[in-house]
N, C-alpha and C positions, 0 to 999 in steps of 0.2 A: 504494500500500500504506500502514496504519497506521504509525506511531511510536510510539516510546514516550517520554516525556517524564521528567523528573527524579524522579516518586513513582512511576515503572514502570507508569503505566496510559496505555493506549492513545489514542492520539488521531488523528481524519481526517484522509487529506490533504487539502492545500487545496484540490484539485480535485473532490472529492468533497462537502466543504463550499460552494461556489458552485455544485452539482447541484442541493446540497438546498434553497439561497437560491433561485436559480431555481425551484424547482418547487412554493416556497410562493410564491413572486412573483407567478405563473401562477393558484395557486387561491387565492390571499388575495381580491383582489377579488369571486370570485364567493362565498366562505364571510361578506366582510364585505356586501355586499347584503343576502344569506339572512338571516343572522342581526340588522343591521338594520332589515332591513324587517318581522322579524318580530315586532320589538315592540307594536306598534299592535294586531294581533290578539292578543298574550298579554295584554297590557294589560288587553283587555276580559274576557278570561276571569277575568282576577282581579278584574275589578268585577264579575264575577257571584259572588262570595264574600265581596268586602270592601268596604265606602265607599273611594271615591276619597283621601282625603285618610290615610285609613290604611293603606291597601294602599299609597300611595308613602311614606308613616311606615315600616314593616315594611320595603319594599324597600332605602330609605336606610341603615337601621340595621343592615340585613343587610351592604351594600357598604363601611361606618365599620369594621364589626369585622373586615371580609375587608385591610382597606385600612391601618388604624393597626398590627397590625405588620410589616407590610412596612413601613413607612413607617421602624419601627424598624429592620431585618435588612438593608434596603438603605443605611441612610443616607441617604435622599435627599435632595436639595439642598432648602434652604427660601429663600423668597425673603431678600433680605440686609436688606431694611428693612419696617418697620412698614407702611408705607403698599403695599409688595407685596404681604402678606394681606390687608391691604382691597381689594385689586386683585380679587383672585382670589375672594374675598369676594363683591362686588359681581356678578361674573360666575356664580358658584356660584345667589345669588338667584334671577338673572335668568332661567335655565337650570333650576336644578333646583325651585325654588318656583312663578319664572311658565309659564314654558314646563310643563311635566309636569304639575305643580299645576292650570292653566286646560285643558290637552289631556284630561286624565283624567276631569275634570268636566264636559267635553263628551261625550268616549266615555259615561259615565255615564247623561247626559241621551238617547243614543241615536245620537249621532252615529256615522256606521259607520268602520272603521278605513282602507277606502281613503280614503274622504272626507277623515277630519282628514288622511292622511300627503300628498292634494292639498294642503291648505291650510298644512298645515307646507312644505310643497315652495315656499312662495312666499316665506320667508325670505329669499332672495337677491335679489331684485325689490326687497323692501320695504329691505334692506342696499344696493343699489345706487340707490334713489331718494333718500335719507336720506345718504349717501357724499359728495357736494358738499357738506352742510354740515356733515360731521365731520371727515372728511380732505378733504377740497380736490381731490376726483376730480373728474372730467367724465363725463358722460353724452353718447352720440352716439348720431345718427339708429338705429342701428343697437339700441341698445341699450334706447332710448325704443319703436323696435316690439315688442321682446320682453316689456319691462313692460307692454304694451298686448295681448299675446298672452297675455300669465300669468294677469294679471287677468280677460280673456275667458273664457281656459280656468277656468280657476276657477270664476267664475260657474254655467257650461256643468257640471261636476261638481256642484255644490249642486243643484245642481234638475235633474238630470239622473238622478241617484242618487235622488229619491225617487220612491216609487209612490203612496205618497197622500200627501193633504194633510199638511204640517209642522202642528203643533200648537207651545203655545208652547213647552214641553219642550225640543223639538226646535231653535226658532228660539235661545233662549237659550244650548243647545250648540254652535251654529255661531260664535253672538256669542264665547261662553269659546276655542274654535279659533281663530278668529282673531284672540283677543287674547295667545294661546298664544306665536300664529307669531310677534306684536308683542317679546315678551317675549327669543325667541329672536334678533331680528332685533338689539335692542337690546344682547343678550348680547354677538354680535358686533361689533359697532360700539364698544362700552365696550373690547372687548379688542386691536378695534386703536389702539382710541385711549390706550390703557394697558397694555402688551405687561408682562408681567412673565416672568424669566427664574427657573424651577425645575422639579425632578424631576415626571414625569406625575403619578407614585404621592403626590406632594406636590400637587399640584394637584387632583387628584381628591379625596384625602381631605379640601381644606378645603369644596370646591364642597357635596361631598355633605354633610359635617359641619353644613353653612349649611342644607342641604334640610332634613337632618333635626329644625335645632333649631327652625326655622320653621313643618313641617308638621307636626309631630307635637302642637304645643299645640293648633293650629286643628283639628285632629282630635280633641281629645281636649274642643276648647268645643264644637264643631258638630258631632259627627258622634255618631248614638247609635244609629246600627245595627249589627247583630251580626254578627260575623266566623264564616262558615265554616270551621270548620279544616277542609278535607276535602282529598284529593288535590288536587282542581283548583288550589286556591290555592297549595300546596306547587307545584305543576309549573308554574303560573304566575309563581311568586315565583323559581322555581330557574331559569327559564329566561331572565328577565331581568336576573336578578342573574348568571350564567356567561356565558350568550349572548351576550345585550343589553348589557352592561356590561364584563365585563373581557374576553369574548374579543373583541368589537366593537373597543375601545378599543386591543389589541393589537395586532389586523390594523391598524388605522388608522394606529399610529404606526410599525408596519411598514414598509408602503405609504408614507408619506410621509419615511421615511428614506431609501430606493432613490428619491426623485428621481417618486415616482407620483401627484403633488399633479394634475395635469390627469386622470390618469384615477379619482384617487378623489372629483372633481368631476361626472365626469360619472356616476358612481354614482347621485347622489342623484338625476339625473334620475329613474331608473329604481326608485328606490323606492317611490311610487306606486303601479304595477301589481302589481307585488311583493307590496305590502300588503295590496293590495284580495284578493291571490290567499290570502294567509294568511286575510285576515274570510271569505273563501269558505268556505275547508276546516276553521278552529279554527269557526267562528259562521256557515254558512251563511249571509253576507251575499252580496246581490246586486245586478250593479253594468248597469247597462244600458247599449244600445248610444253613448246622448248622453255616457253618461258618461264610457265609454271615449275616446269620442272629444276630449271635453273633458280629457282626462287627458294628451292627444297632443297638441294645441293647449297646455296649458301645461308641458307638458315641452320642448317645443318653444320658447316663450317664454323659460323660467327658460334653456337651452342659449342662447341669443341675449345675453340679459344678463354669463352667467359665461363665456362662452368668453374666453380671451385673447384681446388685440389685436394684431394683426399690427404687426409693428416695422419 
């Protein structure tokens, strides 16, 4: 039964509140897949309304005004030295200028959204080849064939995904994809080689702060095509600025609060197909049998590299 507490309003018991934990524990995973995987296909609907570089301008500045005051109403912790915003800084760049910035100008160029969310999928491969020489890990046999599986697979998705000839268009979107995943790979790598300790709602707000001051100039030298304002863009911008961004971000640090770091790993395997399945139904993109199949070969792969090691 309820309580009532000191201001006379009612409160769960504790048994009823570990109900409700448990039973977001249960569907956090499968709402944080959905909703991450299904940026890749929102993505593209919003380059069918806006240039790349200004549809993630618009996006950024939408998530600064959602983010700065919370930033205030919570208090959140700021890192304690100078050189921890340049942390986070740094990371912010790498993440929301290279990563986003080079992905978008691929989707752009035609890249389809299973395709790029394969090639973002190899960020762990490229963070575990790169990991000996930034922290002092080891790589083992086991680990070397999964990098040699990912990269296969991979492969097998690029040219399995198309039905006619790449044009250069196309080939230059693949180059910007995989210098996307670089970007990403690198994010990580910075951040374990430079851990800084502050509130999420603090770290988000600088990362994004950085996208936006960055993207929005080179939008406004380079980019002089016309924005759509029509529905589409609205429901592309709302769905990755709720979806994509804060409720993503919330299941995440959910899930990795309860101790669910091995299962929100193997998430990402699985967002690939996911993706491809949203470019299906948002963008009638279509993904063939090679492809599929290359998607399993490097899902397969990236789980070889990230699983733990047995102790």
């Amino acid at each position: 039964m309820s309580t009532q507490n000191q201001t006379g309003t009612q409160t769960p018991p504790p048994a009823e509140e570990h109900r409700h934990a448990d039973l977001i524990a249960r569907i956090a995973p499968v709402l944080f897949l959905v909703f991450w995987s299904s940026g890749f296909g929102f993505a593209k609907v919003g380059l069918q309304h806006a240039p790349p570089l200004t549809f993630l301008a618009l996006r950024y500045g939408i998530i600064v005004v959602v983010f700065l005051p919370l930033f205030f109403i919570l208090k959140a912790q700021a890192p304690a030295r100078a050189i921890g915003w340049l942390h986070i800084a740094v990371v912010g760049f790498l993440i929301q200028s290279v990563y986003f910035g080079l992905a978008y100008g691929g989707m752009n160029l035609g890249v389809s959204a299973g395709v790029t969310a394969v090639i973002a999928s190899m960020q762990p491969l490229l963070v575990a080849l790169a990991s000996p020489f930034v922290t002092g890990e080891r790589i083992n046999l086991v680990k070397w064939v999964g990098l040699i599986l990912g990269a296969v697979g991979a492969i097998i998705v690029i040219v399995g995904s198309q039905t006619e000839e790449m044009g250069a268009a196309l080939d230059i979107g693949l180059i910007l994809c995989v210098g996307s995943t670089v970007g990403m790979a690198a994010a990580t790598l910075y951040q374990k080689r430079f851990p800084v300790k502050a509130h999420p709602v603090t770290i988000n707000l600088i990362q994004y702060a950085v996208g936006l001051v960055t993207i929005a100039p080179m939008a406004l030298t380079f980019e002089s095509g016309p924005v759509d304002w029509s529905t589409g863009l609205f429901v592309a911008l709302g769905w990755l600025v709720v979806a994509n961004s804060l409720i993503s971000i919330s299941l995440l640090l959910f899930m990795l609060g309860r101790s669910e770091a091995s299962k929100v790993s193997a998430l990402f395997f699985l967002i690939p197909p996911v993706a491809a399945v949203f470019g299906w139904v948002l963008l009638g993109e279509q993904l063939t049998l090679v492809a599929i199949a290359g998607m399993a070969i490097a899902g397969f792969g990236v789980w070889l590299v990230s699983r733990p090691q047995a102790a």
